[in-house]
C-alpha positions as CSV (number, residue, x, y, z in Angstrom):
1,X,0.0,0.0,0.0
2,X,1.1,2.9,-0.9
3,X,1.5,6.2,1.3
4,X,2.7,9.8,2.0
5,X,3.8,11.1,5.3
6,X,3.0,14.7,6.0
7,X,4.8,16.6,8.2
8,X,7.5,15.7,10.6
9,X,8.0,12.0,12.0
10,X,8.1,12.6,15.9
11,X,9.3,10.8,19.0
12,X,11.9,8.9,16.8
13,X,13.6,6.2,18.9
14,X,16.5,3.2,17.8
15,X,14.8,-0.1,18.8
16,X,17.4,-2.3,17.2
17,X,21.1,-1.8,16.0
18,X,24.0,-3.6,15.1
19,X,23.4,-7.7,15.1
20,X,20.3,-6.8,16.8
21,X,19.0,-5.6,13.0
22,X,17.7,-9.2,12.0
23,X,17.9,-7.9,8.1
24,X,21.1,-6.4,7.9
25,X,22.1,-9.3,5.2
26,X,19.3,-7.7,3.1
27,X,20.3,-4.1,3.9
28,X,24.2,-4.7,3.2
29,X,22.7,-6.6,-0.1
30,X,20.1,-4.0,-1.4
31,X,21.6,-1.0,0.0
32,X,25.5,-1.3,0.8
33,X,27.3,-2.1,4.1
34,X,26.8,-0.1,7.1
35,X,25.8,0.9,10.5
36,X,22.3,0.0,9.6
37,X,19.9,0.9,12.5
38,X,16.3,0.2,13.0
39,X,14.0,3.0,14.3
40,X,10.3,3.5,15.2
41,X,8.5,7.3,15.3
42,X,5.0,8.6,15.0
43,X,3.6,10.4,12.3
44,X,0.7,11.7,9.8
45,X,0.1,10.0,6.8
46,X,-2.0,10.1,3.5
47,X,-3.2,6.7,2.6
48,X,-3.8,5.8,-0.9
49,X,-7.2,6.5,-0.6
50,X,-6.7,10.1,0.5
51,X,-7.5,9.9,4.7
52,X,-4.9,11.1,6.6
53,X,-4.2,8.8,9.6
54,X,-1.8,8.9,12.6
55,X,0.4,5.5,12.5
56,X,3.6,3.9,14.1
57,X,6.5,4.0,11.3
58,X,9.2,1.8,11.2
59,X,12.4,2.2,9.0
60,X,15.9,1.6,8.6
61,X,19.1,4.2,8.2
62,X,22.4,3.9,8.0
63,X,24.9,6.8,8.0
64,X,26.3,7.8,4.8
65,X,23.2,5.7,3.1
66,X,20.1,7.4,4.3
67,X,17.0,6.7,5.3
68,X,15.2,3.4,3.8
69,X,12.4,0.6,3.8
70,X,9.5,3.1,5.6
71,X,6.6,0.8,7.0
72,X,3.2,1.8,9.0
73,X,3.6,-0.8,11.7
74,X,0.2,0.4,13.1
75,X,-2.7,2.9,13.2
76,X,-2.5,4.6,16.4
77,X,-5.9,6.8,15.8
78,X,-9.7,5.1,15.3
79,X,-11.6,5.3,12.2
């Protein structure tokens, strides 16, 4: 599914680094090698079908390689 996310992602925090990232194979494959981190923040998004909803985002960054992989984990507001 495709979305947007408006505004600023807030109350970013690491929740996995290191061997702790269960991908990093992946990552290092797709991407290039790495301190790939995973992280988890709160934020607005547009959905596909145009509501905007407040979800739990989870992604992956590594320095010198950006930000990749963005993922609503959950909906954190009730339709």
């Amino acid at each position: 599914m495709r979305f947007e996310v408006i505004g600023p992602v807030r109350w970013v925090e690491v929740i996995a680094s290191g061997p702790g990232v269960r991908v990093r194979p992946y990552l290092r494959k797709a991407y290039g090698p790495g301190r790939w981190r995973k992280l988890k923040g709160i934020a607005t998004v547009r959905l596909a079908n145009g509501a905007l909803r407040e979800v739990e985002l989870h992604r992956y960054e590594a320095h010198g390689i950006g930000k990749r992989d963005l993922k609503i984990k959950r909906y954190l507001d009730r339709m």
